[in-house]
PASERO-262173 format. One line per 2 residues: their letters; for each residue x, y, z of N, C-alpha, C. Coordinates in nm, 2 decimals. Layout:
a	X,Y,Z,X,Y,Z,X,Y,Z  ...
END
This chain:
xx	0.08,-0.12,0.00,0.00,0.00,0.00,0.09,0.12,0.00  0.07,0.23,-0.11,0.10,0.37,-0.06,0.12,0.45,0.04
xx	0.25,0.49,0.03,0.22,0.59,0.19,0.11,0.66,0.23  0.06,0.75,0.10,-0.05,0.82,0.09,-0.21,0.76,0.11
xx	-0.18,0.64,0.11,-0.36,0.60,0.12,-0.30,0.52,0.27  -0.24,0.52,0.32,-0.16,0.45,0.46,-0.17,0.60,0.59
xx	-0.14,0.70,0.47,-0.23,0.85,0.62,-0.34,0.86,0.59  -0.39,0.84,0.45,-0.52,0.89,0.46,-0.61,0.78,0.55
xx	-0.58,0.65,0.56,-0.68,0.56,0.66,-0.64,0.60,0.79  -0.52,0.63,0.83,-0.48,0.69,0.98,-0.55,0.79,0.99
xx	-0.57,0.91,0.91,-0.67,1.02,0.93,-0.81,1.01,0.95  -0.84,0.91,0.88,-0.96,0.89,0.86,-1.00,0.78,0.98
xx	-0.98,0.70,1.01,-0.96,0.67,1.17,-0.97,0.74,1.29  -0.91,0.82,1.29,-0.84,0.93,1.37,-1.01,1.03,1.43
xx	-1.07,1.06,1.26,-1.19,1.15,1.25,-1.28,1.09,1.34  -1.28,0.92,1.28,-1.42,0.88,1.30,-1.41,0.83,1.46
xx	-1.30,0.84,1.55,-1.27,0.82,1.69,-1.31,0.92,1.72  -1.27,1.06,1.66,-1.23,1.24,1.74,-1.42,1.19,1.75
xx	-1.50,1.19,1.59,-1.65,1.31,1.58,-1.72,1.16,1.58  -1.73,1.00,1.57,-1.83,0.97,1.53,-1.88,0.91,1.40
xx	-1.87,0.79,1.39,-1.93,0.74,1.22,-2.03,0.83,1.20  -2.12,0.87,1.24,-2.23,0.92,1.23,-2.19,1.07,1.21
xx	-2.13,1.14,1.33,-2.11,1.29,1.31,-2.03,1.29,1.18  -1.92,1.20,1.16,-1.86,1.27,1.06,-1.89,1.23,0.89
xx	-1.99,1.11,0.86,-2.07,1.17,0.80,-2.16,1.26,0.74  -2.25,1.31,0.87,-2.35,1.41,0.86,-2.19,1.55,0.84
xx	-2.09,1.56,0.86,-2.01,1.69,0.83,-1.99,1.68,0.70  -1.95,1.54,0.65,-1.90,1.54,0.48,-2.05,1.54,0.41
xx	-2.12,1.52,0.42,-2.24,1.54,0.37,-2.31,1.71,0.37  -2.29,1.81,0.46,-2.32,1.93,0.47,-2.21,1.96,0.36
xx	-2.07,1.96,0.37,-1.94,2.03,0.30,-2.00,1.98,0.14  -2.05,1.86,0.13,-2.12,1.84,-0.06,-2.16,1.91,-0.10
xx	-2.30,1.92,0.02,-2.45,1.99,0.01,-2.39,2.13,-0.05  -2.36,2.21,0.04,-2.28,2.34,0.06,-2.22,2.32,-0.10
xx	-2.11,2.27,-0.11,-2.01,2.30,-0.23,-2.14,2.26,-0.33  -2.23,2.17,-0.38,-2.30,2.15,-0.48,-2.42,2.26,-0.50
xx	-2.49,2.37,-0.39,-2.53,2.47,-0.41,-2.43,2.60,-0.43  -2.28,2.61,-0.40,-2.23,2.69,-0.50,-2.23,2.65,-0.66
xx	-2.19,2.53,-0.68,-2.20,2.50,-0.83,-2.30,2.55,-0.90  -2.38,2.50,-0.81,-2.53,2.51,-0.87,-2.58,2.67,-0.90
xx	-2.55,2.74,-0.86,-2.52,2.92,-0.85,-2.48,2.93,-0.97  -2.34,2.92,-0.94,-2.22,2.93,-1.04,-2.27,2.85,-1.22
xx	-2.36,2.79,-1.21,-2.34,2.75,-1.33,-2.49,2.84,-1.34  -2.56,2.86,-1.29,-2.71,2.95,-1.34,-2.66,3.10,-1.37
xx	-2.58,3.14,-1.30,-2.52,3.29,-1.37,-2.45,3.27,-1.47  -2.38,3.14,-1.50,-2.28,3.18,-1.61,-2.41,3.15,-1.73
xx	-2.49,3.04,-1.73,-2.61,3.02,-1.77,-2.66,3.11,-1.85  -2.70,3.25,-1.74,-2.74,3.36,-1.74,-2.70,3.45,-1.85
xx	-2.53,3.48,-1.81,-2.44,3.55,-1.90,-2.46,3.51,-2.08  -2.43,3.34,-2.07,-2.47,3.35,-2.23,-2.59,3.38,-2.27
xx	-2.67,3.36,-2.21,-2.79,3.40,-2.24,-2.83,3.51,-2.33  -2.73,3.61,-2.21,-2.75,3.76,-2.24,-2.65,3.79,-2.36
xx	-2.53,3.71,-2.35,-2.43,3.74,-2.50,-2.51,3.68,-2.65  -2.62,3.60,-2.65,-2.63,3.53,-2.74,-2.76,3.64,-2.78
xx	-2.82,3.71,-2.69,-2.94,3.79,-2.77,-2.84,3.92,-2.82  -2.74,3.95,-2.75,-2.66,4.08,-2.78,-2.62,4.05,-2.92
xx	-2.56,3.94,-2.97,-2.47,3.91,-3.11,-2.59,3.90,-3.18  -2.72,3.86,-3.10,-2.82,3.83,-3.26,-2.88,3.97,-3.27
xx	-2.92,4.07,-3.17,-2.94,4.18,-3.21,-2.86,4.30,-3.31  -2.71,4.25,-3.26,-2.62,4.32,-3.34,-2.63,4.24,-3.52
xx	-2.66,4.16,-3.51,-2.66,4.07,-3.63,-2.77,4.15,-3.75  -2.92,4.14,-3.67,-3.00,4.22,-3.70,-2.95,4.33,-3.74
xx	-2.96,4.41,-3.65,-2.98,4.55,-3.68,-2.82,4.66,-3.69  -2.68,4.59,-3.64,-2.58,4.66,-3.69,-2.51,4.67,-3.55
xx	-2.37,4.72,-3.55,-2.37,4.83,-3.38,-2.42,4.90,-3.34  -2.37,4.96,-3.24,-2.44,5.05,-3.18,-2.36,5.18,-3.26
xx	-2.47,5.27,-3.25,-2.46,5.42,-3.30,-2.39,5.43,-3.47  -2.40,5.27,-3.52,-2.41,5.28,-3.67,-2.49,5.16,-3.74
xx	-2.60,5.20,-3.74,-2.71,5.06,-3.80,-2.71,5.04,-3.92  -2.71,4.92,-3.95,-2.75,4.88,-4.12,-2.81,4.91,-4.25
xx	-2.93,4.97,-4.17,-3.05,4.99,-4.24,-3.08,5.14,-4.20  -3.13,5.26,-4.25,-3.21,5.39,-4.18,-3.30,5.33,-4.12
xx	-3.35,5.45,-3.99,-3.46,5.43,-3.93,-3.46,5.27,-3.86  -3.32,5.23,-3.82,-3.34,5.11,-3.73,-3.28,5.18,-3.62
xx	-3.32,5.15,-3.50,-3.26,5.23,-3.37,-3.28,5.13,-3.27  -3.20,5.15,-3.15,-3.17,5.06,-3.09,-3.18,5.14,-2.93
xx	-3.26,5.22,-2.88,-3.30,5.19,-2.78,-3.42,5.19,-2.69  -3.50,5.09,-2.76,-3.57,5.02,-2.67,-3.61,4.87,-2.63
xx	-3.67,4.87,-2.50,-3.65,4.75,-2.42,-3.76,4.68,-2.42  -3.75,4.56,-2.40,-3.89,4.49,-2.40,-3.86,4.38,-2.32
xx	-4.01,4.35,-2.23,-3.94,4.26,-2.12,-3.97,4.09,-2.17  -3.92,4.04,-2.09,-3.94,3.91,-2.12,-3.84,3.76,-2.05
xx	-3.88,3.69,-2.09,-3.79,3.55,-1.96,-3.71,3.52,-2.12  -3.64,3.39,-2.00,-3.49,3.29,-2.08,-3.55,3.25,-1.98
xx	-3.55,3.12,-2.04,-3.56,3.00,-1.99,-3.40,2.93,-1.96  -3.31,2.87,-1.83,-3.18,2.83,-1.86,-3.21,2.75,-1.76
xx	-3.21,2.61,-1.82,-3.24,2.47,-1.75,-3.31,2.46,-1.63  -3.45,2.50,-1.69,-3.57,2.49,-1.67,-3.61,2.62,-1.56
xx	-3.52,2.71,-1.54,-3.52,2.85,-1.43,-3.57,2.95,-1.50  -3.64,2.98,-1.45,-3.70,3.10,-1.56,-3.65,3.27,-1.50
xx	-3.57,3.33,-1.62,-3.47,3.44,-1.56,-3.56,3.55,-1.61  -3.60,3.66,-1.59,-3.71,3.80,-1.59,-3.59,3.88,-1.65
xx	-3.60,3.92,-1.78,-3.51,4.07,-1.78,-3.54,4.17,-1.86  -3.47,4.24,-1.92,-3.55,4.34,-2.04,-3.44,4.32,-2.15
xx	-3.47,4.27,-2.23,-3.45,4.27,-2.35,-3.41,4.36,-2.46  -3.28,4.41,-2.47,-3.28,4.55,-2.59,-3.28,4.48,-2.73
END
């Protein structure tokens, strides 16, 4: 056996003497919980972000940059509200 899986059973020994089969489950179980609701954040804003890059490029696609449009008489500032749906969350924003 590895040195390294040779402390990690001593440590892990060590826990379940200090807190408890039990307590130190219910701790590694909170620290998942915990770390799997930041993911879960973390991936709905970035979610979010393309969201918002992917209407920006198709607006610009439309109708030109800003402050030089394609076409006369296309103008670019107003908002309209509306959702994005991003894995199954439904996100509220305005729309340019």
């Amino acid at each position: 056996m590895r040195v390294d899986t040779k402390r990690r059973k001593k440590a892990r020994k060590g826990f379940e003497q200090m807190y408890g089969v039990q307590e130190l489950a219910g701790r590694m179980f909170h620290i998942l919980q915990t770390g799997k609701r930041g993911l879960d954040s973390l991936h709905m804003e970035l979610g979010a972000m393309i969201c918002e890059a992917v209407m920006d490029i198709e607006r610009e696609e439309r109708s030109g940059p800003d402050h030089s449009p394609f076409h006369r008489g296309v103008y670019k500032w107003a908002y309209q509200r509306g959702s994005v749906y991003c894995m199954s969350e439904r996100s509220s924003s305005q729309i340019s």
